[in-house]
C-alpha angles and dihedrals in degrees: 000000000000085000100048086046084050086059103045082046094054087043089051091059090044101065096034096055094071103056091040084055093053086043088049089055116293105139120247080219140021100276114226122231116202094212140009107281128229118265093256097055099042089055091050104033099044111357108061093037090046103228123145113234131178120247122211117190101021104113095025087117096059116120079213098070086070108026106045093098106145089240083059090042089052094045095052101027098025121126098011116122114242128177104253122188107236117192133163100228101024103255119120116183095010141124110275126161092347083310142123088223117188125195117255113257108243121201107214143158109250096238099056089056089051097064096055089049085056090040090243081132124037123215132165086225124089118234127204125164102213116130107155101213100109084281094164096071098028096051107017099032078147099076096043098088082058095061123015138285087230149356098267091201099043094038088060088038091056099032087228144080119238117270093217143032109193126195115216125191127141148117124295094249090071112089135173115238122226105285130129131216133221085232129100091236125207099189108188136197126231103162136354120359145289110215102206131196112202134200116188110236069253096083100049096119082061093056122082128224133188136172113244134184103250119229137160146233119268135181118223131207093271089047097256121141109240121185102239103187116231101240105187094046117088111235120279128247096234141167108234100192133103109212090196092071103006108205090221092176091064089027111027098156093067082070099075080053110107104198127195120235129210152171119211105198133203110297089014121105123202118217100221108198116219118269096017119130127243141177109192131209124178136198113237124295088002118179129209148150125205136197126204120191111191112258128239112257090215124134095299087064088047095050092056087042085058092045094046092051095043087047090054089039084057100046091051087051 
C-alpha cells in the first residue's frame, strides 16, 4: 500500500513540475530582443535561466543576407560535389515503420541540388542539405567569409567557440521531427523562414520516448526507396510523436504539453536553449546557418537527467 501511495506521489510531481516550471518563468511565447545583447546580459537573461528569445538585428551586418541568390550560390559553390539527405517522404532522422530511420547521404554536385530545389528538375524525393558536422566550414568553406566563423558575443558569454557551423537549404516538405540537443543553439535566417515548435526540458514526462532499431534509406535498382536496418548499431532513444498531429490515444499524456510556436523569419536568429524540444518547418528553398556551442553540464543538465529518469521509472512501473 506504502508503495503504491510512493507512486501516485512521484506522479503527482510529475505532473505538477512542469506547470510550476511555466509559473517560475518559462514564456508563454518566444520574446523578442531589438538588438544583439552584451555577453553579460545573454548569459544572465536567457542563458543561465534557459529560455529561447528572438533576436532582431544580430546578423544585419552578413554579406549573406544580400548575396546568397542562388545564381551567386551556383557561380561560388557550383559543380562541386556536397553530401545531401534524400528521403521519400521528407523526414530525416525520424520514426518510420518501427524504425530510426535516417536519409541516405547522397553525394551530388550543388548544382544539381539546386535545381531540384528550383524545380528545374523534378524528382518524387525530397532533398535537404543538412549534415550537422560543422558542414558549413568543411564543405562550403567558400560562403564563411560571407557570415561569420562564430557568434563574438556569445563566444565571450560562453568562454568557448562553437563546436559546430552548420549549413542548412532544402524544400519545404523536410522537416525535422521532435528531438533536443545537448547544444546552446543560435539558428539564423538568410533567406525564407523556419517555422519552429518548441517543448521546455519541462515537459519532458508528456513526451514520449522508445527505443527503436536504427536503419537507413536506400535506393534500389528501380529507384524505389527500401529500409535496410543497421545491424551492428544498438537501438536509439526517439520521440515518436508528431506534434503536428499528436496521436493521444497512443500518447495521452502529450495532451496536458503546451508547445510555443514561432517563425524566425530572414535576418532574425533564435537562441535555442539546450534540451529543449523542436520540431522545425521551413518555407521553400530556405537558407540558414546555425551555430551550437556545447552546453554546461551544471546543475541544469543534472536536474533533467532526474526528471528523465523519474519520467522512465514511472512508465516501467
Amino acid at each position: 500500500m506504502a508503495e503504491g501511495a510512493g507512486l501516485r506521489a512521484v506522479r503527482g510531481c510529475l505532473a505538477a513540475f512542469p506547470r510550476e516550471a511555466r509559473e517560475l518563468g518559462w514564456p508563454e511565447s518566444v520574446p523578442y530582443l531589438d538588438r544583439p545583447p552584451s555577453p553579460l546580459e545573454f548569459y544572465r537573461e536567457w542563458v543561465s535561466p534557459n529560455k529561447p528569445c528572438i533576436i532582431r538585428n544580430a546578423i544585419s551586418h552578413w554579406p549573406a543576407l544580400k548575396k546568397w541568390t542562388s545564381a551567386y550560390l551556383r557561380e561560388v559553390v557550383g559543380p562541386k560535389v556536397v553530401s545531401v539527405a534524400v528521403t521519400p517522404n521528407g523526414y530525416a532522422d525520424a520514426v518510420f515503420q518501427d524504425r530510426f530511420v535516417m536519409p541516405e547521404e547522397r553525394q551530388m554536385p550543388f548544382m544539381d541540388f539546386l535545381d531540384i530545389v528550383e524545380k528545374k528538375v523534378t524528382s518524387s524525393s525530397v532533398f535537404y542539405v543538412q549534415k550537422q558536422c560543422s558542414n558549413l566550414t568543411k564543405e562550403f568553406p567558400e560562403l564563411v567569409n560571407d557570415v561569420q566563423p562564430d557568434i563574438p558575443w556569445m563566444t565571450e558569454a560562453l568562454g568557448k567557440k562553437p563546436d559546430a557551423v552548420n549549413f542548412w537549404l532544402g524544400e519545404s516538405a523536410a522537416v525535422t521531427s521532435l528531438h533536443k540537443d545537448h547544444y546552446e543553439n543560435l539558428y539564423c535566417v538568410v533567406s525564407g523562414e523556419k517555422y519552429f515548435l518548441l517543448h521546455p526540458p519541462s515537459d519532458r514526462p508528456f513526451i514520449p520516448y522508445e527505443l527503436y532499431q536504427p536503419a537507413t534509406y536506400q535506393v534500389s535498382e528501380d529507384g524505389s526507396f527500401e529500409i535496410v536496418d543497421e545491424k551492428t548499431t544498438d537501438k536509439v532513444p526517439w520521440i515518436p510523436l508528431d506534434p503536428l498531429n499528436p496521436n493521444l490515444e497512443l500518447y495521452p499524456e502529450y495532451a496536458q504539453a503546451q508547445p510555443l510556436q514561432c517563425t524566425v523569419k530572414a535576418g532574425e536568429m533564435l537562441y535555442l536553449p539546450s534540451l529543449w524540444f523542436h520540431h522545425v518547418q521551413q518555407s521553400h528553398g530556405c537558407i540558414a546557418v546555425n551555430y551550437w556551442y556545447d552546453m554546461e553540464y551544471d546543475l541544469k543538465y543534472s536536474y533533467y537527467q532526474l526528471l528523465d529518469g523519474l519520467t522512465k521509472a514511472v512508465k516501467m512501473l
